[in-house]
TORMI-681379 format. One line per 10 residues: for each residue x, y, z negated of N, C-alpha, C, CB. Coordinates in steps of 0.001 Angstrom, whole numbers, padded with zeros to 6 digits, m for minus. Glycine has a CB too. Layout:
BEGIN
X/Y/Z/X/Y/Z/X/Y/Z/X/Y/Z ~ ... $
END
This chain:
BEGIN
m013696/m005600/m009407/m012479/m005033/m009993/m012270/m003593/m009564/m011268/m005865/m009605 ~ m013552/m002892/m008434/m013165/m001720/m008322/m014190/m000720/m008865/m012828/m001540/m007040 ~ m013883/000236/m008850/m014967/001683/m009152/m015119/002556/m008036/m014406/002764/m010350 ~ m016227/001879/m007039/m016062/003002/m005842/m016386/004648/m006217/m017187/002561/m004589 ~ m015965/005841/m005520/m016204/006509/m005769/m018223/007137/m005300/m014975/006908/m005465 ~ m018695/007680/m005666/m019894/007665/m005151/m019940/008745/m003996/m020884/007865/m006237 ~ m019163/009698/m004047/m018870/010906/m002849/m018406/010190/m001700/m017644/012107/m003238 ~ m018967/010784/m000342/m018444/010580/000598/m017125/011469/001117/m019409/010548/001278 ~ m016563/012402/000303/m015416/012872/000536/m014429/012005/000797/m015110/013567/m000322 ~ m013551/012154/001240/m012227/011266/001690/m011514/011105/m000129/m010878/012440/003172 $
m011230/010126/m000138/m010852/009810/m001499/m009088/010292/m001942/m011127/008069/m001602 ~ m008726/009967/m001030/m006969/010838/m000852/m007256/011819/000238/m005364/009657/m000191 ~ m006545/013119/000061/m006620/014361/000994/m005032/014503/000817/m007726/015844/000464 ~ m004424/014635/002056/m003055/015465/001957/m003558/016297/002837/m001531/014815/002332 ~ m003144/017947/002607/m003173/018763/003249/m001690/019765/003434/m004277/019243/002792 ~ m001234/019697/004666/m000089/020560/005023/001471/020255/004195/m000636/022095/004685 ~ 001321/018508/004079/002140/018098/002888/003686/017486/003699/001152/016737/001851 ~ 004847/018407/003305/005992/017310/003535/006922/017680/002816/006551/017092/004896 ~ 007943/017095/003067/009200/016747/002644/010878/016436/002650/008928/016299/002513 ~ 010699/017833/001681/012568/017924/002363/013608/017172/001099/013299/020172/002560 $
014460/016469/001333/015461/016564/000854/017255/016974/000567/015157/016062/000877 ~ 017100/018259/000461/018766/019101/001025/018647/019349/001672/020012/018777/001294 ~ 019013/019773/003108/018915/019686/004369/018139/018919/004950/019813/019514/004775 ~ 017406/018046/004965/017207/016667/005763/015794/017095/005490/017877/014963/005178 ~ 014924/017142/006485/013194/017118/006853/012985/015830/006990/012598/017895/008282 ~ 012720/015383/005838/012590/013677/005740/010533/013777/006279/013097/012811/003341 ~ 009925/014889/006153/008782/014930/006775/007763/016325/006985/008183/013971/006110 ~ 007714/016520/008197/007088/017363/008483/005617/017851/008089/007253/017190/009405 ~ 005469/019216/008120/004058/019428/007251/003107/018206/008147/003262/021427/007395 ~ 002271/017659/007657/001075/017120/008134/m000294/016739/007501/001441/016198/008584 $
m001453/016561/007898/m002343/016243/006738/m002905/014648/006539/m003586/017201/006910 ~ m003868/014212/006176/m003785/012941/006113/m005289/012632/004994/m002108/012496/005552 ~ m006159/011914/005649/m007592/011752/005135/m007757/010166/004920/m008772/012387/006268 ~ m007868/009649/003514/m008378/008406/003737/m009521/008391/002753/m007335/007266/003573 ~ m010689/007342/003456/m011995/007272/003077/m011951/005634/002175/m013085/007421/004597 ~ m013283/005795/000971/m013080/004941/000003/m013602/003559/001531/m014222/005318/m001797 ~ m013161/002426/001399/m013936/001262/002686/m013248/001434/003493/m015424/001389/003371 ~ m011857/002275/003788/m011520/002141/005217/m009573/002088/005141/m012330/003730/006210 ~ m009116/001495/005625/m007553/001274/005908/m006623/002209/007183/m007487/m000366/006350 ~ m006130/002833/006411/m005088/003452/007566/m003973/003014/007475/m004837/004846/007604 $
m003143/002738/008978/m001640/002169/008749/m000690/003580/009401/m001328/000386/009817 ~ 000094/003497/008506/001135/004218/009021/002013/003572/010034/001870/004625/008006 ~ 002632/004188/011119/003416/002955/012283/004210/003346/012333/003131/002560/013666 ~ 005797/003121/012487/006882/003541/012733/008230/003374/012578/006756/004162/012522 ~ 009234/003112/012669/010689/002437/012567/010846/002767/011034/012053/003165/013681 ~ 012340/002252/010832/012987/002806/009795/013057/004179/009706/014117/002369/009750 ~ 012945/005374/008994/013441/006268/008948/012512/007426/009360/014471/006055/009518 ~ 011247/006973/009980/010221/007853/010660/009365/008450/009468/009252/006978/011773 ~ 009590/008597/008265/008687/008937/007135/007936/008269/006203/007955/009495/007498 ~ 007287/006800/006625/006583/006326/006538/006587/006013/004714/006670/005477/007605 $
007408/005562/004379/007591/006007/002857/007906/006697/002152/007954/005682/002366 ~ 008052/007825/002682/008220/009432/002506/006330/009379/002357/009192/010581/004252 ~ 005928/009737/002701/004509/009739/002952/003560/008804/002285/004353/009555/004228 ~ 004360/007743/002191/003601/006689/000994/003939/007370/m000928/004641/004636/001259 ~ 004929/007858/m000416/005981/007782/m002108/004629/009363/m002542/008887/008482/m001925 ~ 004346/010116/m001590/003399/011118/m001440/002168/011132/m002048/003171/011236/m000315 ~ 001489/009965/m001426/000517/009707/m001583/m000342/008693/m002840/000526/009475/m000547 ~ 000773/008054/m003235/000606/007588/m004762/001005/008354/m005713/001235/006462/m005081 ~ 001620/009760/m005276/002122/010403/m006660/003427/009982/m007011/001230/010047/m007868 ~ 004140/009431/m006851/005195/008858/m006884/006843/010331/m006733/004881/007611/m005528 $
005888/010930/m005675/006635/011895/m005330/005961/012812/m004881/007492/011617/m004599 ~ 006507/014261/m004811/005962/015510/m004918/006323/016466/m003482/006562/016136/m006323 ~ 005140/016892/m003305/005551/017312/m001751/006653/018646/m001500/004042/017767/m000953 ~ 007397/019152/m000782/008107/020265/m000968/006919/021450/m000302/009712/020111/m000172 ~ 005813/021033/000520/004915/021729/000848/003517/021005/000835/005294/022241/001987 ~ 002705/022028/000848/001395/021467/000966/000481/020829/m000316/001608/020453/001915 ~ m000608/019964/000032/m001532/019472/m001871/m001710/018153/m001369/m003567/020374/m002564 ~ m001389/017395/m002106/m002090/015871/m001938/m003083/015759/m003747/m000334/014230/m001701 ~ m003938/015377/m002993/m004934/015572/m004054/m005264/013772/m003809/m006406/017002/m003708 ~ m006524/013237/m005288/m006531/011750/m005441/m008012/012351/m005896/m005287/010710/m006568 $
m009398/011908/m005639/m010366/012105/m006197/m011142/013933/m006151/m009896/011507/m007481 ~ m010075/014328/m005746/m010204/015843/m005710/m009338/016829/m006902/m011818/016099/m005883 ~ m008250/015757/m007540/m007309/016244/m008028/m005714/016146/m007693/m007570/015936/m008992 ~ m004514/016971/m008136/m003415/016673/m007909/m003079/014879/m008198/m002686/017703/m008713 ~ m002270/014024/m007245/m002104/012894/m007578/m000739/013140/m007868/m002509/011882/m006687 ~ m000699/012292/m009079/000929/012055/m009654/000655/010512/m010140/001553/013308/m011221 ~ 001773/009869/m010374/001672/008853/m011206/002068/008567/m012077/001777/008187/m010957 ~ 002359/010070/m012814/002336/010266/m014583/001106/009927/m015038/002586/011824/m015197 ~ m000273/010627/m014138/m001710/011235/m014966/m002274/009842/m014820/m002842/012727/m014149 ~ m002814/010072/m016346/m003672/008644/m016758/m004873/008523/m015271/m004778/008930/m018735 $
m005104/009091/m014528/m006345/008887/m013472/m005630/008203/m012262/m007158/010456/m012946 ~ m004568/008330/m012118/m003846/008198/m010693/m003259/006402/m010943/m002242/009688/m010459 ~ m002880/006396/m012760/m001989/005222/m012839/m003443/003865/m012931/m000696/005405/m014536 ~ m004737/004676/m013366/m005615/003665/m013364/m006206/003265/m012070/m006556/003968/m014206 ~ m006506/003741/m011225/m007254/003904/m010111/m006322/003757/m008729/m007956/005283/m010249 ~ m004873/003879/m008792/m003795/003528/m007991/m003128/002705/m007846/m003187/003994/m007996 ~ m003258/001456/m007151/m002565/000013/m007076/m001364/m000098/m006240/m003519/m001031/m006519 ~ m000189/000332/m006276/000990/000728/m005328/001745/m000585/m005443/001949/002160/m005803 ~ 001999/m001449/m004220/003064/m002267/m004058/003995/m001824/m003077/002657/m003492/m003777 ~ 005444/m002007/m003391/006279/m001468/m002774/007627/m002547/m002112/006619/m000417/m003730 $
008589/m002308/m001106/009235/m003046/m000611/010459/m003612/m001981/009693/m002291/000725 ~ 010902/m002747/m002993/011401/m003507/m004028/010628/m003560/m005194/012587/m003104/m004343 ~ 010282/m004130/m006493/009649/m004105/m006934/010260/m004715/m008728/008776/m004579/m005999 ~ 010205/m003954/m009276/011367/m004369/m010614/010519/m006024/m011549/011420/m002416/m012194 ~ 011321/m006726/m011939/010246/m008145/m012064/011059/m008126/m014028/010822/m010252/m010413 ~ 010037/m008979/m014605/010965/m008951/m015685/011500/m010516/m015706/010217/m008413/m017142 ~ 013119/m010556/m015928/013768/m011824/m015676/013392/m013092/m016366/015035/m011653/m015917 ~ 012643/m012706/m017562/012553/m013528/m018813/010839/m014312/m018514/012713/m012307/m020466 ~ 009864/m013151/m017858/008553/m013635/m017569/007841/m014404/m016751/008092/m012989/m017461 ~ 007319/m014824/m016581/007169/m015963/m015624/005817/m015666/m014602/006970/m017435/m016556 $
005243/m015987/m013790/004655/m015230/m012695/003465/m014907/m013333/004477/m015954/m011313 ~ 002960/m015738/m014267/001651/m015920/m015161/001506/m014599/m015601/001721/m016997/m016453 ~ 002765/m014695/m016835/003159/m013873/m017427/003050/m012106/m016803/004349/m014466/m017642 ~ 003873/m012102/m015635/003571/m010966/m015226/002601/m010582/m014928/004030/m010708/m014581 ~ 001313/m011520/m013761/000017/m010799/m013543/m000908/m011084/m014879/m000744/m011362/m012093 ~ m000839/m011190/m016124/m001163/m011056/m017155/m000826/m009606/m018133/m000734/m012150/m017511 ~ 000573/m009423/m017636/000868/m008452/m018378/000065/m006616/m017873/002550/m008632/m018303 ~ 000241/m007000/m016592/m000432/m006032/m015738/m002118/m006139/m016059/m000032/m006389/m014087 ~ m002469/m007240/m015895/m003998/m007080/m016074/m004684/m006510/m017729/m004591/m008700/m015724 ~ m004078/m006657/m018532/m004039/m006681/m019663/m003956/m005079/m019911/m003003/m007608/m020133 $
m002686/m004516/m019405/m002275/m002908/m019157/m003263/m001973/m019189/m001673/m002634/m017849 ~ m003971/m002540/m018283/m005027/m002178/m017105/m006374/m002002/m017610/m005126/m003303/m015986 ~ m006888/m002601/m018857/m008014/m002850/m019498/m008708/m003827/m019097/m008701/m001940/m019539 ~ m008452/m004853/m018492/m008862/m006248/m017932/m009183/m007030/m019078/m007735/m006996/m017067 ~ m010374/m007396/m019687/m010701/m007729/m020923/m010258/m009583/m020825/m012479/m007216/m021239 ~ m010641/m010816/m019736/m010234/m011704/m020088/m009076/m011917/m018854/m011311/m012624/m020406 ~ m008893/m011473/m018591/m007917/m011568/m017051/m007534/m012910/m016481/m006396/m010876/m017227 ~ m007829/m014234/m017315/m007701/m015680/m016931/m008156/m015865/m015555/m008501/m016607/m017854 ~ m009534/m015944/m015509/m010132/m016325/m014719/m009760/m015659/m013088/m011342/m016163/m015302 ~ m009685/m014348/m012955/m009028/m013625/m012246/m007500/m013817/m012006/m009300/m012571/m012689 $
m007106/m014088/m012806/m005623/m014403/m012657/m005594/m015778/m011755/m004843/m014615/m014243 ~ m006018/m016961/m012040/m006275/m018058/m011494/m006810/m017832/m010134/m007072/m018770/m012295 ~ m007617/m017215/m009670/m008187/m016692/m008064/m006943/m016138/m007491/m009527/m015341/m008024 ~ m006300/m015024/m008027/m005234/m014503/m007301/m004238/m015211/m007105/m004808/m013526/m007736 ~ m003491/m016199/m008032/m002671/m016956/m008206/m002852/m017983/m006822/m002821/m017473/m009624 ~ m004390/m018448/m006320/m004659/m019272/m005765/m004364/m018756/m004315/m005834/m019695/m006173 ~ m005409/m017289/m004141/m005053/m017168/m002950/m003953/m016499/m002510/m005879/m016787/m002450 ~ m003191/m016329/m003257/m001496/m015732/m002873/m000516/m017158/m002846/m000735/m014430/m004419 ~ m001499/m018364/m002946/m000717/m019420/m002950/000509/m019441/m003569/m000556/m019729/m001874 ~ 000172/m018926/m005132/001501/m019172/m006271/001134/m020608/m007044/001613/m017693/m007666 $
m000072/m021040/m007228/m000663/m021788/m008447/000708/m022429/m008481/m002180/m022853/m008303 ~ 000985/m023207/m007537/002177/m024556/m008404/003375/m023514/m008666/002938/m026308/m007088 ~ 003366/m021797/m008744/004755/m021473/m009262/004827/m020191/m010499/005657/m021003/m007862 ~ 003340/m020441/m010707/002679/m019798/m011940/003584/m019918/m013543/001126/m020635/m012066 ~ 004800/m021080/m013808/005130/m020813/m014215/006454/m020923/m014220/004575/m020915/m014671 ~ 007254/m020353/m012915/008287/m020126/m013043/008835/m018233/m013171/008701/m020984/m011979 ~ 009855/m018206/m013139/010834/m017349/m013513/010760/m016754/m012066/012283/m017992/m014130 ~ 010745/m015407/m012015/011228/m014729/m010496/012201/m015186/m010052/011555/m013360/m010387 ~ 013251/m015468/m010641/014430/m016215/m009868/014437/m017138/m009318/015273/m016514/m010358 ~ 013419/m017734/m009769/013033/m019095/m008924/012299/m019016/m007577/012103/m019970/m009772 $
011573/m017922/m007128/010844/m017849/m006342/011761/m017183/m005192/009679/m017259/m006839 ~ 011103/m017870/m004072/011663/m017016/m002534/011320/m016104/m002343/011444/m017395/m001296 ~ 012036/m015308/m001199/011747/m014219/m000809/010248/m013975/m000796/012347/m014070/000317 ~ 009637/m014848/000053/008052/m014611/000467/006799/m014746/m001028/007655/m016087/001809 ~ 007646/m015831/m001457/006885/m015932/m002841/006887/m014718/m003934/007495/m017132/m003574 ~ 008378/m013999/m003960/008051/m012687/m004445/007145/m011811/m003832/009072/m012042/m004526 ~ 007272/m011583/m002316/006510/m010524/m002052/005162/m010734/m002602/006498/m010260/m000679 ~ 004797/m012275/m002776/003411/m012808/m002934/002977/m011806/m004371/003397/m014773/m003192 ~ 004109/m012033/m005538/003850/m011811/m006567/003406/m010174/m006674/004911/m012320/m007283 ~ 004200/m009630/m006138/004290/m008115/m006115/003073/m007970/m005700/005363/m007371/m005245 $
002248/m008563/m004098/000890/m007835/m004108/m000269/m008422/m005086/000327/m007870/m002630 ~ 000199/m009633/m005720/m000588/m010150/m006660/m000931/m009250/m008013/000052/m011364/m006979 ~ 000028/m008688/m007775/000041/m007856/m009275/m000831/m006130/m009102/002111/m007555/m009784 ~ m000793/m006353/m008058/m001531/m005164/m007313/m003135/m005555/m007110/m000774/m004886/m005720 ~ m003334/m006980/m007259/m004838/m006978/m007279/m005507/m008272/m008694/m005348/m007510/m005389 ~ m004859/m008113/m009453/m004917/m008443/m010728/m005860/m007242/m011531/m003394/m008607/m011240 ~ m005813/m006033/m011230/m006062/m004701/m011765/m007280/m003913/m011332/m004963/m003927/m011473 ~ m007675/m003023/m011953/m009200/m002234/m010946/m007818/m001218/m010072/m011008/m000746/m012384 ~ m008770/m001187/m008736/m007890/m000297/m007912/m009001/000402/m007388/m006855/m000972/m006792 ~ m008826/002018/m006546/m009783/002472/m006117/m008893/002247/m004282/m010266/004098/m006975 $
m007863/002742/m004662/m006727/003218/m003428/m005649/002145/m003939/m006034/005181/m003460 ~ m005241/001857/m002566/m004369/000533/m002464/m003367/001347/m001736/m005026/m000971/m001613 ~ m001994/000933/m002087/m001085/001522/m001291/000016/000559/m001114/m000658/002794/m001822 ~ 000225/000133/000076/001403/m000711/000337/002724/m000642/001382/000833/m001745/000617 ~ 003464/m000849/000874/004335/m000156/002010/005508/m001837/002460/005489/001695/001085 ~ 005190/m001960/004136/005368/m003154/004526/005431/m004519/003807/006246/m003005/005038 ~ 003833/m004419/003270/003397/m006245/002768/003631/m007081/003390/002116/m006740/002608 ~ 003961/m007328/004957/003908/m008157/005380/005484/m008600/005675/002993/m007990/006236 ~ 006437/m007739/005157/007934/m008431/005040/008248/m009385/004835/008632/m008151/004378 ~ 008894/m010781/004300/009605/m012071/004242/008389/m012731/004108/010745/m012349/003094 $
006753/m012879/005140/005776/m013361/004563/005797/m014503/006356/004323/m012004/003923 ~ 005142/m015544/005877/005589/m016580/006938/004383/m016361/008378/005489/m018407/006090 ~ 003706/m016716/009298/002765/m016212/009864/001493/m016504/009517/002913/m016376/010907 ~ 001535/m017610/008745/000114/m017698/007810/000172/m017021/007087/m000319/m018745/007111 ~ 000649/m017054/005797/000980/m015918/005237/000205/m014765/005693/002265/m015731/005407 ~ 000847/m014324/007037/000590/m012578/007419/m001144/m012786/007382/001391/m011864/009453 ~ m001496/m013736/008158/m002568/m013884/008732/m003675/m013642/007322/m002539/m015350/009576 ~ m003277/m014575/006177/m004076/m014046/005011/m003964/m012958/004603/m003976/m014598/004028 ~ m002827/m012259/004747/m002592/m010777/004296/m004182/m010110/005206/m000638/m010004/005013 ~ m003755/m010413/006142/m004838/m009650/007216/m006523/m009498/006411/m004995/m010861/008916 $
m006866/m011088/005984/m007886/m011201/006148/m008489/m010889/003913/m008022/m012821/007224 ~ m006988/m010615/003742/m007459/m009880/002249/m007326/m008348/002435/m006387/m010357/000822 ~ m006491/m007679/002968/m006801/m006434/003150/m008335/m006050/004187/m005437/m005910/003735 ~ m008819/m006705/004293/m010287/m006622/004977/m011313/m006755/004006/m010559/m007742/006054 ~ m010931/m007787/003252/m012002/m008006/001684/m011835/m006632/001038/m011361/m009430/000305 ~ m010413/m006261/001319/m010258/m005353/000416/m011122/m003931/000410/m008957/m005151/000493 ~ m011528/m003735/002351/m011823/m002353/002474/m013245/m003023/002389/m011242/m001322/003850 ~ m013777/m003747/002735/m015055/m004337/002469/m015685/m003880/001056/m014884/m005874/002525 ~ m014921/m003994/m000122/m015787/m004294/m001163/m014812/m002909/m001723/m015868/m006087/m001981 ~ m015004/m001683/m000782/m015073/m000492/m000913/m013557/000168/m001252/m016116/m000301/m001882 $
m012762/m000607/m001582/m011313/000000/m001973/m010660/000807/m000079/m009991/m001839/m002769 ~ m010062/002147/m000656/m009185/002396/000615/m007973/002022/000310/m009109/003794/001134 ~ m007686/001639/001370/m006171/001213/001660/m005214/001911/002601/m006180/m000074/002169 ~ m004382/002193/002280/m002793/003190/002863/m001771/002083/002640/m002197/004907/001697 ~ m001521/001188/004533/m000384/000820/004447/000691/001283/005381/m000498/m000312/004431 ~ 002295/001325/005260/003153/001510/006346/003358/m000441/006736/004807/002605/005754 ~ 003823/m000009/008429/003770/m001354/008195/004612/m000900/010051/001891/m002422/007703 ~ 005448/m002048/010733/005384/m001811/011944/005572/m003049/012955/006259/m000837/012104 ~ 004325/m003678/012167/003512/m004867/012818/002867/m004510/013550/002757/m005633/012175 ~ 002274/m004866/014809/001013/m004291/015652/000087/m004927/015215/000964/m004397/017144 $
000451/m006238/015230/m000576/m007209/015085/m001138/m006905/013600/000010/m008766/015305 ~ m000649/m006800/012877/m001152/m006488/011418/m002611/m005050/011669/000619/m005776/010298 ~ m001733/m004219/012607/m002528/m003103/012620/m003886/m002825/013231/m001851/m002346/013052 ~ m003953/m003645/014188/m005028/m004597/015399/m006117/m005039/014085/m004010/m006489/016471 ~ m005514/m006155/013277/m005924/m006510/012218/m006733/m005954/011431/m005212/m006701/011742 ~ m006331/m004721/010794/m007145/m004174/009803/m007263/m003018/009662/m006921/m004487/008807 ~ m006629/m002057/010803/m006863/m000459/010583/m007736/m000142/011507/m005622/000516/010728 ~ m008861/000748/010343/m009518/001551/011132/m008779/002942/012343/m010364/002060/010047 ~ m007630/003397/011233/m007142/004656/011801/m005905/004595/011405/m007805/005926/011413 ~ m004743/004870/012587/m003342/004527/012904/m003044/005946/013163/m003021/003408/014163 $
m001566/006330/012536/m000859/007041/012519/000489/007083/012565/m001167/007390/011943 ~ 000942/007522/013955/002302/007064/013980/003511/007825/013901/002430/006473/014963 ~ 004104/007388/013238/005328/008805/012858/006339/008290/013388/005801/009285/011154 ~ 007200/009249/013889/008887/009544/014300/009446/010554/013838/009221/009753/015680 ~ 010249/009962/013085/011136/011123/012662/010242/012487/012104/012082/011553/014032 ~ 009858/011749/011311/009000/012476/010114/008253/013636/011047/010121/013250/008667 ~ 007838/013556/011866/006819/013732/012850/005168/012903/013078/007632/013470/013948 ~ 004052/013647/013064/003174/012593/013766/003161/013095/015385/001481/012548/013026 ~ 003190/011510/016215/003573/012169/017244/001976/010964/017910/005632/012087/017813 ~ 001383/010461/017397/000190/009628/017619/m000619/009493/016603/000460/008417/017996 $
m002173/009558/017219/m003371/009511/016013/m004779/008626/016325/m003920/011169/015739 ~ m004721/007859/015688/m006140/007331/016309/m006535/006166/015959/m006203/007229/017692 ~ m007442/005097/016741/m007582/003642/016062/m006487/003553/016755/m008876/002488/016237 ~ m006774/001710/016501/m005192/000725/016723/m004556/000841/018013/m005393/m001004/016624 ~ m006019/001261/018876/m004970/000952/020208/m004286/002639/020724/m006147/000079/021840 ~ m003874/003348/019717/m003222/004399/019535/m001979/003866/019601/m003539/005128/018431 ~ m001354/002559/019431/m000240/002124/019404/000205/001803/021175/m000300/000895/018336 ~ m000628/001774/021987/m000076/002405/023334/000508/003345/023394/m000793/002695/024154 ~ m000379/004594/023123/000739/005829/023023/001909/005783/022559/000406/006790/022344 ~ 001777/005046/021499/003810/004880/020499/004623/004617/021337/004290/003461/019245 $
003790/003589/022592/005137/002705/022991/005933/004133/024026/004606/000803/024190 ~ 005305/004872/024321/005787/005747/025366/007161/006388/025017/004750/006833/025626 ~ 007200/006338/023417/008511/006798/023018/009433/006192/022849/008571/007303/022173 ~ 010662/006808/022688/012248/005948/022846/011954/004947/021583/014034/007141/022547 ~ 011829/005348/020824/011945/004508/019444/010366/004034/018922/012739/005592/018137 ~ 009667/004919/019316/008260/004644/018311/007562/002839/018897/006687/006354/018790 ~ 007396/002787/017243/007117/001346/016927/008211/000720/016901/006273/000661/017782 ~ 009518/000688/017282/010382/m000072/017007/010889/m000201/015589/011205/000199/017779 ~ 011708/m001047/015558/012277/m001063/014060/013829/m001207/013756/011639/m002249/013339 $
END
């Protein structure tokens, strides 16, 4: 379901990229390299950037400084390249009331140029452990079962770059634990992945390279056990 890129360039580049809103330095210039096969987590409380920097990096939103580039172009998620090749799940996620879970990772796969999407649909369905709720109504589903749906719908699709911002919210500890061990398939079979998240254990899990922000600051860089350094601060890693 993916199209690796064949360059060994870093597949997302932010360079010297942040973000103001009014007054408020919601994030400081910084840069930011992710490679096609490899997962970086962003670490950090409420309020430290971390989806400032996600909203960035899918195009979603536009830096007040600096280039975030996708492939070696500007990323937006107007341009037909960014919306094909960019799989963004996010902490809310708009559902349609009337469709039913089927329905939705159908509608997406379909979007997408997914020629029979059944068969695929049925795998995801399985291992997001929806099958017995495949055909209900979002309203019907729990908290955790939505989140299920939302990243389901995120890998229903070809993705190159995965972007998630705290998947592992209302998800039970099995749950997390499969999260873990699909975002690993994921960098495996070449997709990069950009998540915020301020799990350790999640991050232990599956990041190659951890980055930890405060207050729209990076104030730590490195693999996982970079999350020592966090703890040194008043707030970093907390939530």
């Amino acid at each position: 379901m993916t199209a690796v890129p064949a360059a060994d360039a870093p597949l997302l580049r932010l360079t010297g990229v942040s973000r103001r809103y009014g007054e408020r330095q919601a994030l400081h210039p910084l840069d930011l390299e992710v490679r096609a096969g490899t997962c970086t987590a962003l670490f950090g409380h409420n309020g430290s950037g971390k989806s400032t920097l996600l909203r960035l990096a899918c195009g979603r939103d536009r830096p007040t400084t600096g280039t975030a580039l996708f492939d070696g172009a500007p990323v937006d998620e107007d341009d037909p390249q960014t919306r094909a090749r960019v799989a963004v799940t996010g902490d809310t996620v708009a559902c349609y009331p009337d469709l039913t879970v089927r329905d939705h990772l159908e509608l997406v796969a379909v979007a997408h140029g997914v020629a029979d999407p059944r068969p695929w649909i049925d795998q995801v369905l399985a291992d997001r452990r929806l099958t017995d709720h495949a055909d209900q109504l979002p309203s019907a589903l729990s908290s955790g079962q939505t989140q299920a749906l939302h990243l389901a719908a995120a890998l229903v699709r070809p993705r190159d770059l995965l972007v998630l911002d705290e998947p592992e919210q209302r998800l039970d500890p099995e749950s997390r634990t499969r999260l873990g061990a699909l975002l690993r398939g994921e960098t495996a079979d070449g997709v990069a992945v950009l998540l915020a998240t301020h799990q350790a254990e999640l991050v232990h899990a599956v990041a190659d390279h951890v980055v930890v922000l405060e207050d729209g600051r990076v104030v730590a860089e490195g693999g996982p056990d970079v999350l020592d350094v966090a703890a040194a601060y008043p707030r970093g890693g907390a939530r």
